[in-house]
N, CA, C and O atoms as a GROMACS GRO file, in nm:
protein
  468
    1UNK      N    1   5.242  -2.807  -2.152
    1UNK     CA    2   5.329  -2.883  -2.240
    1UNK      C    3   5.282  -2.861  -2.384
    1UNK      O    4   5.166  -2.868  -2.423
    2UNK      N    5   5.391  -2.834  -2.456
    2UNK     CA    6   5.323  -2.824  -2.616
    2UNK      C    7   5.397  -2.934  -2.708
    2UNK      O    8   5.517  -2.922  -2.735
    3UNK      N    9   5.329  -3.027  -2.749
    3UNK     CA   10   5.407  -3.125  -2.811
    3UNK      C   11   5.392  -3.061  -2.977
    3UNK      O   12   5.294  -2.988  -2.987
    4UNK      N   13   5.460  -3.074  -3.085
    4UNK     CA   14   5.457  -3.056  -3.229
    4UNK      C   15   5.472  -3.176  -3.266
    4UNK      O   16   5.543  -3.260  -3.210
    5UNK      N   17   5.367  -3.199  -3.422
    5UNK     CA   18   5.385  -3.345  -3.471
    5UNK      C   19   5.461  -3.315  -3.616
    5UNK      O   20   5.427  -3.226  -3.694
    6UNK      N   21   5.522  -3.368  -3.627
    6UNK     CA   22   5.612  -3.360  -3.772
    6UNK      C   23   5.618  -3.563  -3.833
    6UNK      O   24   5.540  -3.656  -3.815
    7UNK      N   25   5.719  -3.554  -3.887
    7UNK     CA   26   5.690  -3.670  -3.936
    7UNK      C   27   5.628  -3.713  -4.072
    7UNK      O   28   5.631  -3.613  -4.145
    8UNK      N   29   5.586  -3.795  -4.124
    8UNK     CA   30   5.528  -3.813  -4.262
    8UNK      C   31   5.385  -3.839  -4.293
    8UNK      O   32   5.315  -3.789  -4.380
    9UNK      N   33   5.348  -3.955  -4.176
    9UNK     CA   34   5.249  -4.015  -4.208
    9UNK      C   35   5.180  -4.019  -4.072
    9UNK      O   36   5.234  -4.045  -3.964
   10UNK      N   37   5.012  -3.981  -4.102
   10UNK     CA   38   4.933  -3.997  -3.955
   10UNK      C   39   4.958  -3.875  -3.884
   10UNK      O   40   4.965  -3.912  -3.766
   11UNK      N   41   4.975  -3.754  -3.888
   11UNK     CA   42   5.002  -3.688  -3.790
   11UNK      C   43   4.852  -3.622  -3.739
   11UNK      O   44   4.835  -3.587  -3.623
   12UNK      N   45   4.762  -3.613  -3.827
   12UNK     CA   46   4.613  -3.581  -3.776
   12UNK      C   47   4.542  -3.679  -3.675
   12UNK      O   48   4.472  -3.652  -3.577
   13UNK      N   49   4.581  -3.805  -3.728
   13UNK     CA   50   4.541  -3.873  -3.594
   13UNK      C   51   4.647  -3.917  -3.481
   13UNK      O   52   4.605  -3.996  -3.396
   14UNK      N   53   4.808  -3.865  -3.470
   14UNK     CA   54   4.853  -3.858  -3.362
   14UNK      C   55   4.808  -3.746  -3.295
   14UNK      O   56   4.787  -3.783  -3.179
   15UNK      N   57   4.783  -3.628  -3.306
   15UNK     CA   58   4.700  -3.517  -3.254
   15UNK      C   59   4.621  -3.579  -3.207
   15UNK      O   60   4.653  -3.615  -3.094
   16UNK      N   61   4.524  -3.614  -3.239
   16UNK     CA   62   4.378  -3.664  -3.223
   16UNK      C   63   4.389  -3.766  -3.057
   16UNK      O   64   4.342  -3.762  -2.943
   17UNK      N   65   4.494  -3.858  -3.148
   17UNK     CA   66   4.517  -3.972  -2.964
   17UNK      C   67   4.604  -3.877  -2.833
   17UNK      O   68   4.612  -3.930  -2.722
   18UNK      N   69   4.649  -3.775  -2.847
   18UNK     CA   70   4.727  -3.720  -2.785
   18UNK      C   71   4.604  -3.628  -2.704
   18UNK      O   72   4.573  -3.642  -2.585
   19UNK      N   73   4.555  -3.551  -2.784
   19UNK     CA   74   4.399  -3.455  -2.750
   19UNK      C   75   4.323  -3.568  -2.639
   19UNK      O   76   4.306  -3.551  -2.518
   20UNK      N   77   4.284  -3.690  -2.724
   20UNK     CA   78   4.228  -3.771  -2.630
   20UNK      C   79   4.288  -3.831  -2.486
   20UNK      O   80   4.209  -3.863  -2.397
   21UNK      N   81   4.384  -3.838  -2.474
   21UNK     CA   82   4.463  -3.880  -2.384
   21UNK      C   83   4.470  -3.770  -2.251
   21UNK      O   84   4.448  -3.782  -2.131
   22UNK      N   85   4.517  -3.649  -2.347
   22UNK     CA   86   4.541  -3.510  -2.205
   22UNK      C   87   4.473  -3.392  -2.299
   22UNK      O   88   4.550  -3.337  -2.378
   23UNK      N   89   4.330  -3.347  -2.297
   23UNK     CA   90   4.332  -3.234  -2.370
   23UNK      C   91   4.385  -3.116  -2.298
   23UNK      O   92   4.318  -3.020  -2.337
   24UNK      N   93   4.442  -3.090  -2.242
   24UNK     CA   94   4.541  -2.973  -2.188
   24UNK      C   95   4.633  -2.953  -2.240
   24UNK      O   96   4.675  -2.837  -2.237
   25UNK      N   97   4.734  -3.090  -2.338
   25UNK     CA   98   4.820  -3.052  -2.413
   25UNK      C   99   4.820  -2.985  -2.557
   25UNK      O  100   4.758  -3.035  -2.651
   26UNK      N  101   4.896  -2.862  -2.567
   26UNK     CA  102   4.932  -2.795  -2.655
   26UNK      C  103   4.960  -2.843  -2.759
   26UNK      O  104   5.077  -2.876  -2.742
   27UNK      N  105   4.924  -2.881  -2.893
   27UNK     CA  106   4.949  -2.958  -2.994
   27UNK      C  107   4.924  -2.855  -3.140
   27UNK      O  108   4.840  -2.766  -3.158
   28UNK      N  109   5.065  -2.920  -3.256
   28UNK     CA  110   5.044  -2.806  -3.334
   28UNK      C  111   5.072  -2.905  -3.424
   28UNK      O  112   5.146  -2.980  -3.360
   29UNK      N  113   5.050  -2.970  -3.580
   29UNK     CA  114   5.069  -3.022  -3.741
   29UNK      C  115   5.126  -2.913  -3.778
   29UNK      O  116   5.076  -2.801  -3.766
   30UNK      N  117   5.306  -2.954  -3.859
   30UNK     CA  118   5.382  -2.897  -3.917
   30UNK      C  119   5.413  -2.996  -3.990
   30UNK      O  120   5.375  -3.110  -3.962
   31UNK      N  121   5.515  -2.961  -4.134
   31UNK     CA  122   5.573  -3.026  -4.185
   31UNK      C  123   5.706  -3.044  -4.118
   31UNK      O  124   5.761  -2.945  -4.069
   32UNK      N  125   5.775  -3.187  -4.111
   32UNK     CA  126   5.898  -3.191  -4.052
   32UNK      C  127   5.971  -3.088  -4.019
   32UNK      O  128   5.978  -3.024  -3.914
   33UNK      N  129   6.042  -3.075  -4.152
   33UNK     CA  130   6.096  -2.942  -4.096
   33UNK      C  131   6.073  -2.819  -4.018
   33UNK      O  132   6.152  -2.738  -3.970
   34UNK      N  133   5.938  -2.825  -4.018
   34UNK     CA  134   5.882  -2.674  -3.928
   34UNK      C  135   5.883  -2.697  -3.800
   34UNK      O  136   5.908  -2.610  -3.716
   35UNK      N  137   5.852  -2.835  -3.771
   35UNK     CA  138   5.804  -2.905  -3.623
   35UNK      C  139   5.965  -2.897  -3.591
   35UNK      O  140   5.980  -2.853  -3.478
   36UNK      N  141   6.062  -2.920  -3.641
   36UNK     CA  142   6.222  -2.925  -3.591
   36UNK      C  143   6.276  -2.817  -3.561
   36UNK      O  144   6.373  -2.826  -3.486
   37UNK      N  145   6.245  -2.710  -3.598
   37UNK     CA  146   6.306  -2.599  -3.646
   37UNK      C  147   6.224  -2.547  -3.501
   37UNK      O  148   6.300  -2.479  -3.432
   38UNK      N  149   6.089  -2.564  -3.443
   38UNK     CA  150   6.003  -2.524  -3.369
   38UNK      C  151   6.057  -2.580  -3.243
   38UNK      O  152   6.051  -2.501  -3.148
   39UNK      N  153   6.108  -2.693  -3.219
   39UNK     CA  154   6.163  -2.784  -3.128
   39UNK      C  155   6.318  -2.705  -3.112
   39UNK      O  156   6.363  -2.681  -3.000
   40UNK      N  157   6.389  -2.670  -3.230
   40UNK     CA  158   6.505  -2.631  -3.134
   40UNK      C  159   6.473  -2.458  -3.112
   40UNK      O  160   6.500  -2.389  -3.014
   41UNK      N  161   6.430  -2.433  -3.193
   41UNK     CA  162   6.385  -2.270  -3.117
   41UNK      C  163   6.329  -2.248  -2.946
   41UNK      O  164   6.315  -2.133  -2.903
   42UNK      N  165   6.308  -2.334  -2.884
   42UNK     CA  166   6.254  -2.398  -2.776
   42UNK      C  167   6.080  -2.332  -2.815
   42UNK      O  168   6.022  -2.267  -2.728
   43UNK      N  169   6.035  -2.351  -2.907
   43UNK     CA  170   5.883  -2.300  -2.918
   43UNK      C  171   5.776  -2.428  -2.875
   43UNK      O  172   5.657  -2.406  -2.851
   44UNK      N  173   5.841  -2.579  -2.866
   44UNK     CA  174   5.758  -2.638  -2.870
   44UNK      C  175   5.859  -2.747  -2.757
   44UNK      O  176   5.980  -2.729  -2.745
   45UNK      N  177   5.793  -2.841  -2.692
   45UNK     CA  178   5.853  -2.894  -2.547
   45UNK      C  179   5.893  -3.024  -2.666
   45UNK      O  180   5.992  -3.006  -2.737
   46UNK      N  181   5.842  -3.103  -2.676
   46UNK     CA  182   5.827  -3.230  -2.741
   46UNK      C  183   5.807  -3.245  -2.905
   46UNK      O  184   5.732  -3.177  -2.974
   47UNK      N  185   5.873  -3.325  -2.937
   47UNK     CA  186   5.839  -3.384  -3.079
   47UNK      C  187   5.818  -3.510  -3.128
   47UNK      O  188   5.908  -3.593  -3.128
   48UNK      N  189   5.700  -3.533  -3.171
   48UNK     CA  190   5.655  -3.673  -3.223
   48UNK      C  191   5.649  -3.672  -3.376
   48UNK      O  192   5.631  -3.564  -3.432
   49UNK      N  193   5.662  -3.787  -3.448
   49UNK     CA  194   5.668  -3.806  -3.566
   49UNK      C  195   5.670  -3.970  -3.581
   49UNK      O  196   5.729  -4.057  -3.517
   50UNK      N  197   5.570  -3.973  -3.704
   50UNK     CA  198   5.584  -4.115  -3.743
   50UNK      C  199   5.622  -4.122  -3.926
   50UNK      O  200   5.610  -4.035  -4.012
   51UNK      N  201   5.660  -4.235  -3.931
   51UNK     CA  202   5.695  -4.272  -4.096
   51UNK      C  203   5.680  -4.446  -4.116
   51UNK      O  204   5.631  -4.526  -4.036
   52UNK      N  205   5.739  -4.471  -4.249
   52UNK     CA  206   5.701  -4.603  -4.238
   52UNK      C  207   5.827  -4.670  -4.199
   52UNK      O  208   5.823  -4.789  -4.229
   53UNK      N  209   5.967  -4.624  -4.125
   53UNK     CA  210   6.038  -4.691  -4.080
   53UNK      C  211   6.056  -4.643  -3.889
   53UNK      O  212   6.127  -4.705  -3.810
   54UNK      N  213   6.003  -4.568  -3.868
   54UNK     CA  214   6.028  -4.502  -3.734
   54UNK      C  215   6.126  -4.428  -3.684
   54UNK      O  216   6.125  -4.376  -3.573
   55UNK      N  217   6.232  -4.419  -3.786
   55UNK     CA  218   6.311  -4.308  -3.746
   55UNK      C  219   6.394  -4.293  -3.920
   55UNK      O  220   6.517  -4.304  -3.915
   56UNK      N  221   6.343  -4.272  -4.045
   56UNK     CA  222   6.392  -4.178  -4.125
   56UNK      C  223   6.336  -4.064  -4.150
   56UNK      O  224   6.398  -3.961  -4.124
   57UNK      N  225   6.188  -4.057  -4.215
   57UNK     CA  226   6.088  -3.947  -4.220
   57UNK      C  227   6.077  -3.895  -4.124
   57UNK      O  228   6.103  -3.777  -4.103
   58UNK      N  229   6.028  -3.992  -4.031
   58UNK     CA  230   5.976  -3.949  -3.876
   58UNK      C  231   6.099  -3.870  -3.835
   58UNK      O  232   6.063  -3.762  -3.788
   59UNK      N  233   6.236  -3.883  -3.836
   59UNK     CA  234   6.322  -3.818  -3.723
   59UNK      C  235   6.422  -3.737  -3.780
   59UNK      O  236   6.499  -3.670  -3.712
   60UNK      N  237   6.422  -3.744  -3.946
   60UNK     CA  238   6.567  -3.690  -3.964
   60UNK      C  239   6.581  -3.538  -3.996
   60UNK      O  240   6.696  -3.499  -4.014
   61UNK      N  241   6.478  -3.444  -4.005
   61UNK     CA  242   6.523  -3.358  -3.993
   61UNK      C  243   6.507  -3.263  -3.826
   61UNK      O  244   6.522  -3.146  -3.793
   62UNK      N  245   6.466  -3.402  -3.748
   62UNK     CA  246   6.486  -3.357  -3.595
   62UNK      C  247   6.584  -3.388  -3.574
   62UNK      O  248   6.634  -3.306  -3.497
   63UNK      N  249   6.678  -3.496  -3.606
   63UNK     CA  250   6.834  -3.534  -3.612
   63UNK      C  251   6.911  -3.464  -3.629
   63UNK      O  252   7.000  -3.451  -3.545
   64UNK      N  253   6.908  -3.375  -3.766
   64UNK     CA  254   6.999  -3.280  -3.810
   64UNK      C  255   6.945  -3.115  -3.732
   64UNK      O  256   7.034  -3.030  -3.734
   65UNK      N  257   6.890  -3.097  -3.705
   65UNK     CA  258   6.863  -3.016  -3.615
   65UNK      C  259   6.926  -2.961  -3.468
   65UNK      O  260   7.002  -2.873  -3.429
   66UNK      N  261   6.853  -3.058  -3.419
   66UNK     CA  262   6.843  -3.046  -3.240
   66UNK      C  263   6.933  -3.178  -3.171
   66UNK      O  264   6.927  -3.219  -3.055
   67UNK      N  265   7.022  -3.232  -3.293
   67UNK     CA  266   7.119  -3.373  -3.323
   67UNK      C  267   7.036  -3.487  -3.203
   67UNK      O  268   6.939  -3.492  -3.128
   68UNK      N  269   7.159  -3.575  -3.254
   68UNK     CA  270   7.100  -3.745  -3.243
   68UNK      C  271   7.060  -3.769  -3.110
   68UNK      O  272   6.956  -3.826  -3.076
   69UNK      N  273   7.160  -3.716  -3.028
   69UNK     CA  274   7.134  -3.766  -2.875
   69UNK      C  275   6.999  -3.720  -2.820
   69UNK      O  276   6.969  -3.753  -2.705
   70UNK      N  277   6.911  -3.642  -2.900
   70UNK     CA  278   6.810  -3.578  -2.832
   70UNK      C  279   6.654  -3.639  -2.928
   70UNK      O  280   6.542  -3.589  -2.939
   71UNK      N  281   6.701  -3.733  -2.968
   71UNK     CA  282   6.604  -3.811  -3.102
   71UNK      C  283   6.640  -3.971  -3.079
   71UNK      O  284   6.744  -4.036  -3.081
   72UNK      N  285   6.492  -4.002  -3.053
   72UNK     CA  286   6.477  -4.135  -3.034
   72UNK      C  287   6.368  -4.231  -3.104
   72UNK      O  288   6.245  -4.232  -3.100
   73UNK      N  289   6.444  -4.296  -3.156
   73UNK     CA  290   6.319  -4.419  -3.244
   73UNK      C  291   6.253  -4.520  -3.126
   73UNK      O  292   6.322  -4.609  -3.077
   74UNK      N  293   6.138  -4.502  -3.093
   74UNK     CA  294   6.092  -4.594  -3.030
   74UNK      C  295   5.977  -4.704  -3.062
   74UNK      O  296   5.898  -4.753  -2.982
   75UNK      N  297   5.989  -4.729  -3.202
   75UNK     CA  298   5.945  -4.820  -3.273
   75UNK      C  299   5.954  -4.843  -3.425
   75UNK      O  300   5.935  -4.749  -3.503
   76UNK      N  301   5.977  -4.949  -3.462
   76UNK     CA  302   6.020  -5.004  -3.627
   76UNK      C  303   5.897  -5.105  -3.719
   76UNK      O  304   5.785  -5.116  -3.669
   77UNK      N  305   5.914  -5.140  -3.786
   77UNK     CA  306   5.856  -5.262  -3.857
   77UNK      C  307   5.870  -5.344  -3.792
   77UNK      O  308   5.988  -5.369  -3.770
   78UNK      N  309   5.746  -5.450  -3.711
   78UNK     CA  310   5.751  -5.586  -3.687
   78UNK      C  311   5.814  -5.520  -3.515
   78UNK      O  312   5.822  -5.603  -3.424
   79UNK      N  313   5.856  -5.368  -3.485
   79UNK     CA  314   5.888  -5.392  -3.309
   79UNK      C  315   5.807  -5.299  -3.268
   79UNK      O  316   5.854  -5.185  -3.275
   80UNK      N  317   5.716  -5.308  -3.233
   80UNK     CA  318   5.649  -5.216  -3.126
   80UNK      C  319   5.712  -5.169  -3.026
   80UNK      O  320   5.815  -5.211  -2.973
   81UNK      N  321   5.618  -5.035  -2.990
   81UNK     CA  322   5.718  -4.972  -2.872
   81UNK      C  323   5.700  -5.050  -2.731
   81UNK      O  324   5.603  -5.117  -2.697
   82UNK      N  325   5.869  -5.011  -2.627
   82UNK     CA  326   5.824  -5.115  -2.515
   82UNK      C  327   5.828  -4.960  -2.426
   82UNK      O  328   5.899  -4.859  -2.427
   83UNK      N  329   5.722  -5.004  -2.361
   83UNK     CA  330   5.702  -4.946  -2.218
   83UNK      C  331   5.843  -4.913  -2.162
   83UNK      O  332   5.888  -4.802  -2.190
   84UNK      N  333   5.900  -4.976  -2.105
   84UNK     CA  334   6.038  -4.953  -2.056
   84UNK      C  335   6.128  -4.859  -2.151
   84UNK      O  336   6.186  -4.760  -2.108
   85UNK      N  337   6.132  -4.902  -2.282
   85UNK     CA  338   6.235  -4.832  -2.328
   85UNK      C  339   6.159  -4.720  -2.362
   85UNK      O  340   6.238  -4.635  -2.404
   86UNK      N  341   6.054  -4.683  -2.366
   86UNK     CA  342   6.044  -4.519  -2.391
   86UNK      C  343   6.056  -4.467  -2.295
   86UNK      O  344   6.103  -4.355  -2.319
   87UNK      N  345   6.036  -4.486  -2.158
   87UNK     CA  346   6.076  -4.466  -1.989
   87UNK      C  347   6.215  -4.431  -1.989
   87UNK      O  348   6.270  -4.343  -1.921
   88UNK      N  349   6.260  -4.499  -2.062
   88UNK     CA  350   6.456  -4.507  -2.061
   88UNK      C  351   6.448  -4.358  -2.187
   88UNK      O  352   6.502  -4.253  -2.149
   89UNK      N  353   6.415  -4.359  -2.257
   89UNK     CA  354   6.459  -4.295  -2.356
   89UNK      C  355   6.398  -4.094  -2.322
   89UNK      O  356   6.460  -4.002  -2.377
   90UNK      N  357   6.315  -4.074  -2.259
   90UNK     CA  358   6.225  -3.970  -2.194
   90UNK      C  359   6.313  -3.960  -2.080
   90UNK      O  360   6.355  -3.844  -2.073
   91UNK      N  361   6.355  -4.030  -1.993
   91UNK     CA  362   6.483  -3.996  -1.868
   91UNK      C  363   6.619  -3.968  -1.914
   91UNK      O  364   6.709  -3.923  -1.844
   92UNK      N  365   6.629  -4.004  -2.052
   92UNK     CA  366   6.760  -4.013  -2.101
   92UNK      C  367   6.751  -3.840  -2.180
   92UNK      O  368   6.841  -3.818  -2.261
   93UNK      N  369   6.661  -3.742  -2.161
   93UNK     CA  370   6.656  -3.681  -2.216
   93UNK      C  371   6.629  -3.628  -2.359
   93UNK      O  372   6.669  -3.528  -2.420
   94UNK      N  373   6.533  -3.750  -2.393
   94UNK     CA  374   6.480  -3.726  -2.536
   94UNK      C  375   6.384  -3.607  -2.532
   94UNK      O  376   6.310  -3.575  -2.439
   95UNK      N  377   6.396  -3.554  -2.638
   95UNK     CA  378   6.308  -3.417  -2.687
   95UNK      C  379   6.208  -3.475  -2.813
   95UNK      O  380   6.088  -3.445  -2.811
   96UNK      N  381   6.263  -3.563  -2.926
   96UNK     CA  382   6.212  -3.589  -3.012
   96UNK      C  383   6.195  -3.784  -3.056
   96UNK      O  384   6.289  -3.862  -3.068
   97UNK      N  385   6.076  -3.809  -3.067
   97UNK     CA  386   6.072  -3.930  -3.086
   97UNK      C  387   5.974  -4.002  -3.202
   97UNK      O  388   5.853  -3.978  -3.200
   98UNK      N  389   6.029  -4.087  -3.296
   98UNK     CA  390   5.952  -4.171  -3.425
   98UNK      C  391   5.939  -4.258  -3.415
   98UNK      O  392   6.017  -4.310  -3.335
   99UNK      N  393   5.872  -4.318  -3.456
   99UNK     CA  394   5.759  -4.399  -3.473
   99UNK      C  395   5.680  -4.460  -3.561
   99UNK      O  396   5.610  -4.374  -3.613
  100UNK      N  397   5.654  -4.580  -3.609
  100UNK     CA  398   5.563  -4.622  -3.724
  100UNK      C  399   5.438  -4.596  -3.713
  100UNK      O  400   5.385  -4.636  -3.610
  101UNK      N  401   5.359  -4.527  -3.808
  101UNK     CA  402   5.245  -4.530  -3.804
  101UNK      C  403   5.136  -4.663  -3.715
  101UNK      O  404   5.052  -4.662  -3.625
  102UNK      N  405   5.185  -4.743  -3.785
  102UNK     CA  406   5.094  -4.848  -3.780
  102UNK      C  407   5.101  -4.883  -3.562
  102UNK      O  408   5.040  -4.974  -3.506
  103UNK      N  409   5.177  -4.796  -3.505
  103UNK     CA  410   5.176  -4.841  -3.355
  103UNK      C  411   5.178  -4.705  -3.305
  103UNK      O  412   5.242  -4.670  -3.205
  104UNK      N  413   5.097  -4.616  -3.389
  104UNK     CA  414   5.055  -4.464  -3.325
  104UNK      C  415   5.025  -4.487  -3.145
  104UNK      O  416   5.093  -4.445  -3.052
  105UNK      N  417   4.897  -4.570  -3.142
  105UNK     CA  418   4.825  -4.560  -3.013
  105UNK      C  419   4.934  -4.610  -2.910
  105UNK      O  420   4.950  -4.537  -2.812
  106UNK      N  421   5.022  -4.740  -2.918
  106UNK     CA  422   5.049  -4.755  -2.810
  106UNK      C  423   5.206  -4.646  -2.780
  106UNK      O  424   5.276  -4.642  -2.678
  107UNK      N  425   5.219  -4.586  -2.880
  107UNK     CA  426   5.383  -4.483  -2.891
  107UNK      C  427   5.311  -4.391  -2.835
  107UNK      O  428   5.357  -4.360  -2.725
  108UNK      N  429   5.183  -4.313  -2.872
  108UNK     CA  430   5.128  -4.191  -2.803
  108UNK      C  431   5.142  -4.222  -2.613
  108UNK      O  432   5.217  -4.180  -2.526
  109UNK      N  433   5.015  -4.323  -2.616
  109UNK     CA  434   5.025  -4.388  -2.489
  109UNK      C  435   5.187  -4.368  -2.432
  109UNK      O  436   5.236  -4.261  -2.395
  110UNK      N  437   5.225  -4.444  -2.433
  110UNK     CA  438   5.374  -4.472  -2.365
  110UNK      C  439   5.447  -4.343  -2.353
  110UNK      O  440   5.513  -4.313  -2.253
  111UNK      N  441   5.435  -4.269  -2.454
  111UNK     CA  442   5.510  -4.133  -2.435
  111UNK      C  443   5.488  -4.073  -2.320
  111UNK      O  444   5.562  -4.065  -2.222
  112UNK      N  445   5.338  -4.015  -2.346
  112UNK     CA  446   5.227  -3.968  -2.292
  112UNK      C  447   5.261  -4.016  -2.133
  112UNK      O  448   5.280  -3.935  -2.043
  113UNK      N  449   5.264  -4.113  -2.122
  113UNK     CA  450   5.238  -4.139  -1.968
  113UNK      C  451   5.410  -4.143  -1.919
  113UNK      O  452   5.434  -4.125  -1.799
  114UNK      N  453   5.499  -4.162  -1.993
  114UNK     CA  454   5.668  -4.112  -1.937
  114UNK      C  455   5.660  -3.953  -1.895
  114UNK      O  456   5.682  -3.900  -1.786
  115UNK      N  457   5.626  -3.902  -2.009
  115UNK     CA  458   5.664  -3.759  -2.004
  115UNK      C  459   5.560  -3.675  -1.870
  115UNK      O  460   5.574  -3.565  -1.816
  116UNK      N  461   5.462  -3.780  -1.852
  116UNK     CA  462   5.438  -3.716  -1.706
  116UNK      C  463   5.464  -3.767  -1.597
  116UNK      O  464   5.424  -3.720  -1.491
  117UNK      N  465   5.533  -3.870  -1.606
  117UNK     CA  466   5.615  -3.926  -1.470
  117UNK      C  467   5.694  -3.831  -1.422
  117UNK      O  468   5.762  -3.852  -1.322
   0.00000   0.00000   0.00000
């Protein structure tokens, strides 16, 4: 699996919790646009990104890309991510997903353990 981190903010230490979690996964730091552009080329399986709203920085040039239905915000200001709905959102065929910095660990986590269900 090769996940790419794009996004704005934190992406050295989403690597970092991701490494820790499964070091088998493939992990690459791009700037948004490169990580999107990498995601629809099929060069990279997954896309994570965080910002300070969870899905503008973090997702929009994976939006305009690889479009909406395949881009999912699974956390905001004041909502942490839920277990369930990243379950829902990873079955629903998400490729790309944002995130607030400030709830890196439990968005890595939760991903992390959907995407190998």
């Amino acid at each position: 699996m090769k996940i790419v981190i794009g996004g704005q903010v934190e992406k050295k230490e989403i690597e970092k919790l991701i490494k820790e979690k499964n070091p088998d996964i493939e992990t690459v730091v791009k700037s948004d646009l490169e990580a999107a552009m990498l995601l629809k080329q099929g060069q990279a399986d997954y896309y994570f990104g965080a910002c300070h709203t969870g899905g503008g920085g973090a997702l929009a040039m994976a939006i305009s890309l690889v479009g909406k239905a395949s881009c999912h915000t699974i956390s905001m200001p004041g909502k942490p991510p839920v277990k369930e709905k990243v379950e829902q959102a990873v079955q629903e065929g998400g490729k790309a997903f944002g995130f607030t910095g400030d709830h890196k660990e439990k968005a890595v986590e939760y991903l992390l353990d959907a995407l190998k269900a």
